[in-house]
C-alpha positions as MATLAB code, in Angstrom:
seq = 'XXXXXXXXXXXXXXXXXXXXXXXXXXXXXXXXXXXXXXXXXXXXXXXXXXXXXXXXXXXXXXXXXXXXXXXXXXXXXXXXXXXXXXXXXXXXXXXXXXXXXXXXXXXXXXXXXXXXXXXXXXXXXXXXXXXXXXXXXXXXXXXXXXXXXXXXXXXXXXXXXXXXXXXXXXXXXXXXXXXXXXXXXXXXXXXXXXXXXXXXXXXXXXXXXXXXXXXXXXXXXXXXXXXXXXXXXXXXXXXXXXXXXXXXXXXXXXXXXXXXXXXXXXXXXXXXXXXXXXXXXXXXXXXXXXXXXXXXXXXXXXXXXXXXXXXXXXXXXXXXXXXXXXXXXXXXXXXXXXXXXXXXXXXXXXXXXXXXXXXXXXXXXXXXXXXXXXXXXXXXXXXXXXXXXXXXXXXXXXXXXXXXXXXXXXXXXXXXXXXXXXXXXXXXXXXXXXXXXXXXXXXXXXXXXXXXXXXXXXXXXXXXXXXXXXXXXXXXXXXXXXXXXXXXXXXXXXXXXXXXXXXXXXXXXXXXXXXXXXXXXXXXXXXXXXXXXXXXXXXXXXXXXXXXXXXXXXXXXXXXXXXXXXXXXXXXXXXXXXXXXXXXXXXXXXXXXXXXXXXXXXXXXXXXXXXXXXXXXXXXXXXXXXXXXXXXXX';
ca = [
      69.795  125.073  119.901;
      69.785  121.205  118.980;
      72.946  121.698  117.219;
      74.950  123.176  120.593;
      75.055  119.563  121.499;
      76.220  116.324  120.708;
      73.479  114.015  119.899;
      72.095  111.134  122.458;
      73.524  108.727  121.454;
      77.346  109.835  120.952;
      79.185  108.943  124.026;
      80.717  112.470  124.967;
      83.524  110.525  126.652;
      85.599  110.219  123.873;
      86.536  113.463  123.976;
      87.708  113.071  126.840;
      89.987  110.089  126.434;
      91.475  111.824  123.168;
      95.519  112.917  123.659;
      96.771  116.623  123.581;
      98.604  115.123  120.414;
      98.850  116.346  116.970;
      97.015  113.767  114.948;
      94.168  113.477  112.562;
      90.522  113.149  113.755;
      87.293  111.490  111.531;
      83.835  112.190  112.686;
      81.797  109.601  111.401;
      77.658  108.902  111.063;
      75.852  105.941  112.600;
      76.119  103.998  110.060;
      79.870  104.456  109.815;
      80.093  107.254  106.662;
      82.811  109.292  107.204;
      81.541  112.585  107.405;
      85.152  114.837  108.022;
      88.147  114.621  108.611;
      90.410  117.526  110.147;
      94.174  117.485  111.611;
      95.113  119.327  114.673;
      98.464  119.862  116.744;
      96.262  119.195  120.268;
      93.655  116.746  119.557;
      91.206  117.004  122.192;
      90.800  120.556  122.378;
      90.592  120.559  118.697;
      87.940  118.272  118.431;
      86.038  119.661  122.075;
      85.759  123.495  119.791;
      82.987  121.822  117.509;
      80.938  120.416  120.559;
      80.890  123.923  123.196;
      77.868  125.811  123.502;
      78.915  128.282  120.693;
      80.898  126.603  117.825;
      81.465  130.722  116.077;
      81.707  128.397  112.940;
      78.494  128.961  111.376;
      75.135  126.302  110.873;
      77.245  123.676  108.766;
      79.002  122.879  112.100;
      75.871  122.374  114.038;
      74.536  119.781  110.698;
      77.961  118.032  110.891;
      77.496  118.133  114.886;
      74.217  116.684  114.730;
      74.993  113.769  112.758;
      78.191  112.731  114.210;
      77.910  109.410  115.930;
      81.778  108.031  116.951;
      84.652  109.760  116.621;
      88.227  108.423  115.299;
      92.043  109.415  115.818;
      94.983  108.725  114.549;
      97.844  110.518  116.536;
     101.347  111.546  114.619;
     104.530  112.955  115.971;
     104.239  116.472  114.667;
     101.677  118.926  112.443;
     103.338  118.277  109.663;
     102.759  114.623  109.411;
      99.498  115.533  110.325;
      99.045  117.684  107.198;
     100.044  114.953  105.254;
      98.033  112.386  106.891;
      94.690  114.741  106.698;
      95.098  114.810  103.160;
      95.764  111.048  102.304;
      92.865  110.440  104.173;
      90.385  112.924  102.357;
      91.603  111.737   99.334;
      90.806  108.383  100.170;
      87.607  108.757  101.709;
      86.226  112.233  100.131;
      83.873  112.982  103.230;
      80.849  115.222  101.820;
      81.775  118.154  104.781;
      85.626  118.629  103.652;
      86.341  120.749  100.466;
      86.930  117.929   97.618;
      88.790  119.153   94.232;
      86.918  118.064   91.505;
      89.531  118.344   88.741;
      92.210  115.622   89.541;
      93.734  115.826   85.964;
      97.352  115.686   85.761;
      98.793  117.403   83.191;
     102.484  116.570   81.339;
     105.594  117.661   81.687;
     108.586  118.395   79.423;
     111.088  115.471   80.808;
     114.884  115.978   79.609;
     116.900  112.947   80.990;
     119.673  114.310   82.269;
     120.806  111.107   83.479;
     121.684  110.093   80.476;
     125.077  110.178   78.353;
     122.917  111.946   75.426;
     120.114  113.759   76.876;
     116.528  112.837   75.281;
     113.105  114.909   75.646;
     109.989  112.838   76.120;
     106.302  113.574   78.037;
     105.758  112.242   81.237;
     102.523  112.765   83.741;
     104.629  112.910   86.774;
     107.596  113.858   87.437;
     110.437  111.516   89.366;
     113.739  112.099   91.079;
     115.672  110.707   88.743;
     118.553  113.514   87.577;
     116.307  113.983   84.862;
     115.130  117.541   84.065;
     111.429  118.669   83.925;
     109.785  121.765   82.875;
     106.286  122.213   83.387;
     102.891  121.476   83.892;
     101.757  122.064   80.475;
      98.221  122.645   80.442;
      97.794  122.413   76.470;
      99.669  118.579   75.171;
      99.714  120.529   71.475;
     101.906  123.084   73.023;
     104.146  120.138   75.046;
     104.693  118.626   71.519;
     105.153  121.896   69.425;
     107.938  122.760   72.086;
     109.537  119.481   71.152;
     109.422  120.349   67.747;
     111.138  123.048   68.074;
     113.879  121.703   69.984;
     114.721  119.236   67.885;
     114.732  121.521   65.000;
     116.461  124.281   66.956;
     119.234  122.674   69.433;
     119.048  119.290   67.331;
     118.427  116.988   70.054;
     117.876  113.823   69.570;
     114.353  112.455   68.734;
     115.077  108.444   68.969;
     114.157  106.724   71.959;
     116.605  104.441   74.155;
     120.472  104.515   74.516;
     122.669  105.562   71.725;
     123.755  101.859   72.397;
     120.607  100.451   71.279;
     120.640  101.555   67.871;
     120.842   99.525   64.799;
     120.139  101.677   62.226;
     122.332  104.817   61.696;
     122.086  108.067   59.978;
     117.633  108.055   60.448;
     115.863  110.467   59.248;
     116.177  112.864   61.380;
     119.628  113.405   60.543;
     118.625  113.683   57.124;
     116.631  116.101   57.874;
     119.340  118.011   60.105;
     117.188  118.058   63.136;
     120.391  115.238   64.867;
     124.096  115.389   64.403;
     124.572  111.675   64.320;
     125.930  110.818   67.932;
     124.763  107.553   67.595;
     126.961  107.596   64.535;
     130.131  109.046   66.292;
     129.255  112.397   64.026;
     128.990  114.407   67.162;
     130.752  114.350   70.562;
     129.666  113.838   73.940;
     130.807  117.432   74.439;
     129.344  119.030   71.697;
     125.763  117.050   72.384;
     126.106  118.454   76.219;
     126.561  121.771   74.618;
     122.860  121.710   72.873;
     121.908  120.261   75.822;
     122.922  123.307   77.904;
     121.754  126.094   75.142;
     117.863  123.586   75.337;
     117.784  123.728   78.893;
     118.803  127.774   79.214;
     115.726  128.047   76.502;
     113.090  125.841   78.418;
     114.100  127.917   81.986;
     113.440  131.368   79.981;
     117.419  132.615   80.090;
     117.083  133.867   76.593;
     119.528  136.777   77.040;
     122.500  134.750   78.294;
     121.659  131.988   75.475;
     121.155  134.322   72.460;
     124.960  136.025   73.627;
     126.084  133.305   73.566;
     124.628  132.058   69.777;
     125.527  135.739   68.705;
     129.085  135.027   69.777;
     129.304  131.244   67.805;
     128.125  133.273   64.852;
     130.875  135.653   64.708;
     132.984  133.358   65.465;
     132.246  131.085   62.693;
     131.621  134.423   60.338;
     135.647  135.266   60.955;
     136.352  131.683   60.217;
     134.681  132.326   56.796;
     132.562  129.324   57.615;
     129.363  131.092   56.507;
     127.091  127.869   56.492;
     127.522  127.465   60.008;
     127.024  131.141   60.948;
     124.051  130.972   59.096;
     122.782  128.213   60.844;
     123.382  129.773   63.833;
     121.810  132.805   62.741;
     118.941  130.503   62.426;
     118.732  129.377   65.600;
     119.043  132.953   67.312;
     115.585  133.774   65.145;
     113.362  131.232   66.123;
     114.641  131.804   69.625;
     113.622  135.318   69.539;
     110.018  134.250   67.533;
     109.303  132.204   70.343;
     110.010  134.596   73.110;
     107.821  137.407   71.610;
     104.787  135.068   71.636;
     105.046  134.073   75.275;
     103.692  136.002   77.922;
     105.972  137.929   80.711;
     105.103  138.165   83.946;
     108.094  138.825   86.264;
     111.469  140.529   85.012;
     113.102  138.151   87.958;
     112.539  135.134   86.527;
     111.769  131.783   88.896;
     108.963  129.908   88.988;
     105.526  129.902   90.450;
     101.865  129.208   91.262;
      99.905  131.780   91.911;
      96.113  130.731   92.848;
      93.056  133.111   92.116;
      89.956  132.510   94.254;
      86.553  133.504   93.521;
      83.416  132.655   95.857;
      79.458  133.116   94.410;
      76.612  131.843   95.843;
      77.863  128.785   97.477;
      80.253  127.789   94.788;
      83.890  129.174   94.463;
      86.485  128.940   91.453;
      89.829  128.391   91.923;
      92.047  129.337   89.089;
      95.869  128.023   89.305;
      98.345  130.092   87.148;
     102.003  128.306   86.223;
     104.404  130.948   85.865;
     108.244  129.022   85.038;
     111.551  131.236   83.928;
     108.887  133.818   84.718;
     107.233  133.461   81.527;
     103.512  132.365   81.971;
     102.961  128.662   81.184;
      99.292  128.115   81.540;
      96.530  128.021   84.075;
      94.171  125.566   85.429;
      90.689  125.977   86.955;
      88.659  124.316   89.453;
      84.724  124.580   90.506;
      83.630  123.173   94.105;
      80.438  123.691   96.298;
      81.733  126.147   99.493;
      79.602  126.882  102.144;
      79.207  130.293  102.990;
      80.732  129.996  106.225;
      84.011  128.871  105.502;
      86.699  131.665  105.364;
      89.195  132.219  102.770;
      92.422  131.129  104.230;
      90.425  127.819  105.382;
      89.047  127.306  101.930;
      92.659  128.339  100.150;
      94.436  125.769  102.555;
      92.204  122.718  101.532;
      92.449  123.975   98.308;
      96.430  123.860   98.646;
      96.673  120.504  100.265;
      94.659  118.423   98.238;
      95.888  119.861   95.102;
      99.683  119.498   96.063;
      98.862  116.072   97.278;
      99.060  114.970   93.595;
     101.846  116.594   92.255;
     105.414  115.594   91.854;
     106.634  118.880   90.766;
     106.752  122.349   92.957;
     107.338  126.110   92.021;
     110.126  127.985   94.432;
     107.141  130.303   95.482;
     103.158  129.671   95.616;
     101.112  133.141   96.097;
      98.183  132.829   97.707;
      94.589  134.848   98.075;
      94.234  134.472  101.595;
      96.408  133.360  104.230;
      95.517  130.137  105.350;
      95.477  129.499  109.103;
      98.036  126.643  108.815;
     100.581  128.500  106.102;
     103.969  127.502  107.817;
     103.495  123.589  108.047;
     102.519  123.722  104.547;
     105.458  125.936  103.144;
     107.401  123.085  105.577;
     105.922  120.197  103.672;
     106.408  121.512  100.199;
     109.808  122.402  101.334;
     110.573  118.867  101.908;
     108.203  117.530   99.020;
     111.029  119.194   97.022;
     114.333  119.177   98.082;
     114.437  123.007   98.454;
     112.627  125.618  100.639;
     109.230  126.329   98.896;
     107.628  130.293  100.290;
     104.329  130.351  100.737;
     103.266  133.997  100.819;
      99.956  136.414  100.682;
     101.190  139.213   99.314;
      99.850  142.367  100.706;
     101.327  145.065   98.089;
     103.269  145.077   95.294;
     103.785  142.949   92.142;
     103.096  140.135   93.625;
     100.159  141.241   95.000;
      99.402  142.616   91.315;
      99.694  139.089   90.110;
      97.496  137.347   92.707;
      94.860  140.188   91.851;
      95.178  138.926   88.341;
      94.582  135.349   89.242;
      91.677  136.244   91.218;
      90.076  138.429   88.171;
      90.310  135.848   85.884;
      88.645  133.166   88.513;
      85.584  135.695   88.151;
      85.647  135.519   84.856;
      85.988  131.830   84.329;
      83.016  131.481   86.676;
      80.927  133.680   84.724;
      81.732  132.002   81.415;
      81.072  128.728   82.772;
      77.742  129.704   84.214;
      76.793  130.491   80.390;
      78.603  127.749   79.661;
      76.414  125.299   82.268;
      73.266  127.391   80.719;
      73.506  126.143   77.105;
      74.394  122.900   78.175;
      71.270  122.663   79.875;
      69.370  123.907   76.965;
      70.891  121.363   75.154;
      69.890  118.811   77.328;
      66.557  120.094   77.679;
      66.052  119.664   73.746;
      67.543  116.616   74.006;
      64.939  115.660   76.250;
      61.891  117.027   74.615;
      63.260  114.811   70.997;
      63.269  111.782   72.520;
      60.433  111.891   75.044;
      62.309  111.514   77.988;
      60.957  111.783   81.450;
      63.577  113.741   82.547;
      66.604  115.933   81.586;
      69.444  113.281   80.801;
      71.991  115.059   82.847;
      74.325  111.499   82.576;
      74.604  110.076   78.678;
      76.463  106.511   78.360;
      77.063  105.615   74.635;
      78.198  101.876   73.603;
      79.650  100.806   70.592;
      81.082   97.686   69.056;
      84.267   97.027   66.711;
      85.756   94.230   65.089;
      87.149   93.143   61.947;
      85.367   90.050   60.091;
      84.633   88.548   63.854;
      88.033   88.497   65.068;
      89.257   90.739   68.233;
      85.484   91.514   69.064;
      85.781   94.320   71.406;
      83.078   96.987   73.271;
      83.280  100.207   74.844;
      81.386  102.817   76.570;
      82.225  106.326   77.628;
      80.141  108.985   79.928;
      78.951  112.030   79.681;
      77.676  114.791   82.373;
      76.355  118.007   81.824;
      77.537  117.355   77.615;
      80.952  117.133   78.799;
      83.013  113.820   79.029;
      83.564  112.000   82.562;
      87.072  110.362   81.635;
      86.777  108.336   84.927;
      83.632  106.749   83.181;
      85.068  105.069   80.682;
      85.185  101.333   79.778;
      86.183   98.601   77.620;
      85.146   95.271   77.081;
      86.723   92.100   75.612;
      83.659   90.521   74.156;
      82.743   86.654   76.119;
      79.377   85.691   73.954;
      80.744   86.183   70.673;
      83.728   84.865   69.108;
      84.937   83.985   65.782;
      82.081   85.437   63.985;
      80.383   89.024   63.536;
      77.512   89.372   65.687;
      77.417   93.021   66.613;
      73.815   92.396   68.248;
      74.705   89.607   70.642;
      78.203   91.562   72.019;
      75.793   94.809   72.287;
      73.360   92.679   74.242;
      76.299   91.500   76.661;
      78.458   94.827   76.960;
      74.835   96.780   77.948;
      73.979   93.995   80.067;
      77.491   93.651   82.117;
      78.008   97.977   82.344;
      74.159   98.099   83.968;
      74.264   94.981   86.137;
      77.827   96.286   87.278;
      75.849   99.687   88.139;
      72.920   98.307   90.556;
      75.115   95.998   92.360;
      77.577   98.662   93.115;
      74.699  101.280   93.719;
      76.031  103.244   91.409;
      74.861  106.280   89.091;
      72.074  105.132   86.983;
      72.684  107.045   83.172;
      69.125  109.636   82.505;
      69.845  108.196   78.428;
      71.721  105.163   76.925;
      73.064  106.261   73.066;
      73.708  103.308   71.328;
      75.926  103.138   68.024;
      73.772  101.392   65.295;
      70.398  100.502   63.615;
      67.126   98.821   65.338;
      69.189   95.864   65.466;
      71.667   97.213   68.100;
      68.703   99.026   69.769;
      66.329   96.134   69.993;
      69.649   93.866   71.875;
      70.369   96.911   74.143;
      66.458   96.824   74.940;
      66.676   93.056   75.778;
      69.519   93.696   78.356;
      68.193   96.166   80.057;
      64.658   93.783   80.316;
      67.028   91.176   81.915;
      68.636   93.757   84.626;
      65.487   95.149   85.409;
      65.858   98.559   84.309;
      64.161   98.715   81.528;
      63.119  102.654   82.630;
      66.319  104.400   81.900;
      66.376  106.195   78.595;
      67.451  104.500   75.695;
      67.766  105.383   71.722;
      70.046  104.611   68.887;
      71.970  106.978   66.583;
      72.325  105.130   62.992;
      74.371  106.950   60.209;
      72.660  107.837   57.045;
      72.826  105.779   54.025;
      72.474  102.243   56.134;
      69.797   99.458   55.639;
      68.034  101.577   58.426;
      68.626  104.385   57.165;
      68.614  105.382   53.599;
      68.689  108.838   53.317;
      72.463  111.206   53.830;
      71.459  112.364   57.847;
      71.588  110.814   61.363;
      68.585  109.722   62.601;
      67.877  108.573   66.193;
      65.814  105.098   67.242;
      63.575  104.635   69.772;
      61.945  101.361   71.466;
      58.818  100.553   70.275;
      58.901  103.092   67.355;
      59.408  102.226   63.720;
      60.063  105.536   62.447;
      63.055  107.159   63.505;
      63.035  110.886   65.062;
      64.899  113.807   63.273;
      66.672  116.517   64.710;
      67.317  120.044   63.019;
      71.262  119.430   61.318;
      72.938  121.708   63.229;
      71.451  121.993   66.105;
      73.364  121.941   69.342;
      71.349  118.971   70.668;
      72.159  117.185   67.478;
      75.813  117.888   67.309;
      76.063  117.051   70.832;
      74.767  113.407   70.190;
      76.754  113.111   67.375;
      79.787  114.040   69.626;
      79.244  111.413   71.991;
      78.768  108.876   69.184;
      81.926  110.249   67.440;
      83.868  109.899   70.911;
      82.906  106.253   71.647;
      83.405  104.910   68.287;
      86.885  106.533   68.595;
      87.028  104.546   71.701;
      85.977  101.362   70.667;
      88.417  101.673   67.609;
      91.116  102.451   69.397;
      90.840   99.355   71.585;
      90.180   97.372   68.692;
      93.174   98.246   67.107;
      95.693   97.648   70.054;
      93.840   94.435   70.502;
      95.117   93.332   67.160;
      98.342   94.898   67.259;
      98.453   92.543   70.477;
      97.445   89.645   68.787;
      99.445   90.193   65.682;
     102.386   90.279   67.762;
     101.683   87.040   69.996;
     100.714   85.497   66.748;
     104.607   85.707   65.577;
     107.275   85.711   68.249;
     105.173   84.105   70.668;
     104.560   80.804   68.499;
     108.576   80.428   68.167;
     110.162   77.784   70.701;
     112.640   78.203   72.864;
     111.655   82.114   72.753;
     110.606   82.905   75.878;
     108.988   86.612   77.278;
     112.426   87.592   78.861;
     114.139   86.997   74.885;
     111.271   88.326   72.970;
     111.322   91.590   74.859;
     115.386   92.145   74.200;
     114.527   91.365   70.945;
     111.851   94.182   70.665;
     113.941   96.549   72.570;
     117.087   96.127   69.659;
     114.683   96.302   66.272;
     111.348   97.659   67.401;
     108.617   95.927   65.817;
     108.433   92.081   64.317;
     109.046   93.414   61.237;
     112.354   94.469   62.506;
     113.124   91.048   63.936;
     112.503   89.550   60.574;
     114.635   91.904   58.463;
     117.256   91.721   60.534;
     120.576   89.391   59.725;
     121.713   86.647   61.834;
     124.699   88.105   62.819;
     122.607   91.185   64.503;
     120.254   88.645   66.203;
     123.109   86.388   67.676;
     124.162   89.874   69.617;
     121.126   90.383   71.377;
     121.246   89.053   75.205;
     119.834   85.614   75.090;
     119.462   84.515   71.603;
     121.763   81.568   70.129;
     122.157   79.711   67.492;
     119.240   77.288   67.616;
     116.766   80.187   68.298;
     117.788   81.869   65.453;
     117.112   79.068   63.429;
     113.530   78.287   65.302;
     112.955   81.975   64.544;
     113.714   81.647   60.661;
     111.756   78.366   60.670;
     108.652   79.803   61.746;
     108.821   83.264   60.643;
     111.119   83.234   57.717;
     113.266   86.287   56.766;
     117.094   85.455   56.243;
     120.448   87.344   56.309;
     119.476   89.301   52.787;
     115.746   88.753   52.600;
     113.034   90.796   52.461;
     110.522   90.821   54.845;
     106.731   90.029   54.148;
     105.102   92.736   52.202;
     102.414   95.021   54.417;
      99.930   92.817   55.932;
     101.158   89.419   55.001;
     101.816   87.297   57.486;
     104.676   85.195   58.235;
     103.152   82.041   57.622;
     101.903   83.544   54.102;
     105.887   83.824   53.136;
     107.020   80.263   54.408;
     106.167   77.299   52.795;
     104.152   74.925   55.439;
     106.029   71.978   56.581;
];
């Protein structure tokens, strides 16, 4: 057939002249799209398999064969550099013939810095090799922050952030509240703070037995000394331990930590579903839906799967259970090996209850498909009736909403976000600092610029044109949005307006919807899903908006003070912020305190008091007032 050969116009040669090396190779079109990308330990007869007279691979080898034009290399000392090169590349160039993860998310992890005198917990996204601790991924962020809670409450670890050096203030509120013993105070010991340390970190790694012996054994102990408060406190503790245990989810009796991926393959799609089993206890789970052709095995599709997603982490498990054996399983258990410190087994477990577990995994991949094919159903319905409302030519399968914020015309600000399929597209996101406008409200002119700037960005990138533009606001807003897309010549994409009830444009208590060219506005059932979904996206990019807004200020309220004092460069004005947190801090605060902050002398304190007022035994301005408001002009 056409596809047993190499097209005309490839030069067959280069096969020829590649090394018996391992290395990388990228097949590329004619007019240079990379089409795939592959690693190999002997190069040329790697890359001489896809261009025999029988491939055994299936048709989407004779389509890739067909359109390959020039073939690249890139030759490394050993597999496993290879492994890592392969995926660096595909993440880099996502060729349309490799398997490409579509969920890139990275979810946070419980940090406890361990490298620190007295131990803090905070969230990170990734993980470093620091001598901290970290516990996780935690798929849920309410359940990150709960578990903070609760050690706070429980082990009281501190909840300020910095050194125990930095602090100015003592005794805060949370040792009012009893959730810190004062170390920052000298009310607790390095010793004693390691201690709840220790007892936090046997709780986050699931060794409840040793830890709750242990508690069991205080509380005695303090019950003999007749020093009942404490024991009950104790007692306390050992409760909440045991409340939290008996909600979580065991998996393995032998504790450890690991991944265990599901697979589950339908009609050209497959579902990957990652569980996150840590102290043996199950954390959470993650999913992922990709196009896979037919005639790609499992082990090949589990060890794309496995390389790309580990490609992204920072964090590893001791074990990862697999599906289906991929066909390069011991220079990947090598590379995670060294990607953490420690040997990493990759296994396919044939029996047992790790087997059990993987047959879990996969179950729930089936189901997760099946609910999002429902899922994918009624958003299309949605869409559909979205459609049918507003006229549209077709269904609008990509929604872009803009909104403007500002306060009285200052810190004018934009913002867009993107939907697909009703759900948001984080990566679609933007904000814009306003360039037409400034110093007075004109909502209709920034609209008219942010519209104009996101769509002229999109045709001269050749990017995805949205099937319906929402805009936040009255005819007004609609009529500028109208004009820009006129002047970028794409004045056929979709476009309405959602205005709240109870505005000039609209009188009555319900949303109503715009259109060009239409005086009266179109209704939608209250209720319905293509309503609420409207109102969603709306709801999401006025949240946006705000929030920019907001830090924008914050920004400029900031510069405003410390920035305008002389002599107070960024170097000073950031030790400053570091000691007392906030402006507000810098102005309470007495001399003597600022004079012991690196940098600050004498004359600067007095340039700071000048121009921002606040002295040893003042109080600072009241809530909103600014500085200048409190001292007299000069």
């Amino acid at each position: 057939s056409a596809g047993e050969h190499p097209p005309p116009a490839f030069d067959r040669t280069v096969i020829q002249r590649l090394p018996e090396k391992p290395g990388i190779y990228i097949f590329k079109n004619e007019s240079g799209e990379v089409l795939y990308i592959g690693k190999a330990v002997r190069l040329r007869s790697r890359v001489r398999s896809y261009f025999g007279k029988s491939t055994g691979r299936g048709p989407w080898i004779e389509i890739l064969v067909r359109e390959v034009a020039a073939i690249e290399h890139v030759v490394t000392s050993n597999e496993l550099e290879a492994l890592i090169l392969e995926s660096n590349y595909i993440k880099k160039h996502r060729p349309r013939h490799n398997l490409l993860l579509r969920d890139d998310k990275h979810y946070p992890y419980l940090k406890l810095s361990m490298n620190e005198d007295y131990p803090r917990l905070s969230i990170v996204r990734s993980p470093a090799r620091d001598g901290a601790e970290y516990m996780g991924p935690f798929p849920a962020t309410g359940r990150i922050r709960r578990t903070i809670r609760f050690l706070h409450k429980t082990f009281q670890i501190r909840a300020c952030t910095g050194s125990i050096e930095d602090k100015t203030a003592k005794r805060c509120i949370y040792f009012q509240m009893g959730q810190c013993l004062g170390p920052c105070d000298g009310l607790q010991t390095k010793e004693e703070y390691a201690g709840k340390v220790s007892d936090a970190l046997n709780f986050l790694k699931g060794k409840n037995t040793g830890l709750e012996k242990k508690l069991r054994s205080e509380m005695e102990a303090h019950s003999e000394a007749l020093e009942f408060e404490r024991a009950a406190k104790v007692r306390d503790q050992i409760r909440a331990i045991e409340h939290v245990f008996e909600k979580q989810e065991m998996v393995t009796v032998l504790g450890g930590d690991q991944d265990i991926l599901g697979l589950h393959r339908k009609e050209g799609r497959a579902y990957f579903r990652l569980f996150f089993v840590r102290g043996g206890r199950l954390l959470g789970d993650q999913g992922f839906t990709i196009p896979l052709k037919d005639e790609v095995t499992g082990g090949e599709a589990v060890s794309g799967f496995v390389k790309q997603y580990y490609m992204g982490q920072s964090y590893f498990p001791a074990e990862v259970l697999l599906p289906s054996a991929p066909p390069d399983a011991g220079v990947i258990a090598r590379w995670l090996s060294r990607q953490r410190g420690r040997k990493v087994a990759v296994l396919t477990p044939r029996r047992g209850g790790k087997r059990r577990l993987v047959e879990m995994a996969c179950e729930n991949a089936g189901e997760s498909l099946g609910r999002e094919e429902v899922q994918l159903s009624k958003d299309q319905a949605t869409l559909e009736a979205i459609r049918q409302a507003l006229g549209l030519d077709d269904i609008p399968v990509r929604i872009e909403a803009f909104d403007i914020s500002n306060l009285h015309g200052s810190q004018i600000v934009g913002a867009s976000v993107t939907f697909r399929n009703g759900r948001a597209l984080k990566d679609g996101y933007r904000r814009y600092r306003i360039r037409s406008v400034s110093g007075r409200a004109d909502d209709f002119a920034a609209m008219r610029e942010i519209v104009s700037r996101r769509m002229e960005r999109i045709v001269n990138e050749g990017g995805e044109m949205p099937g319906l533009i929402l805009i936040d606001g009255g005819k007004g807003q609609l009529s500028s949005a109208a004009g820009a897309l006129e002047e970028v010549g794409v004045a056929d994409v979709g476009l309405c307006s959602i205005s709240k009830g109870r505005t000039a444009d609209n009188p009555g208590d319900q949303d109503v919807f715009f259109l060009p060219g239409r005086s009266e506005p179109v209704r939608m059932k209250e209720g319905s899903p293509e309503k609420l979904l409207l109102q969603r996206i709306r709801d999401e990019v006025h949240r946006f908006a705000l929030t920019y807004h907001r830090s924008r200020r914050a920004k400029e309220d900031l510069r405003s003070g410390l920035d305008d004092v002389p002599g107070l460069g960024p170097k000073r004005r950031r030790n400053l912020l570091r000691v007392f947190g906030s402006l507000r801090g810098v102005i309470q605060a007495p001399d003597a305190q600022l004079l012991v902050v690196e940098g600050i002398t004498p004359r600067i304190v007095a340039a700071i008091r000048e121009h921002l007022g606040g002295r040893e035994g003042a109080e600072a301005p009241a809530a909103g007032e600014s500085p200048a408001e409190k001292t007299p002009a000069r």
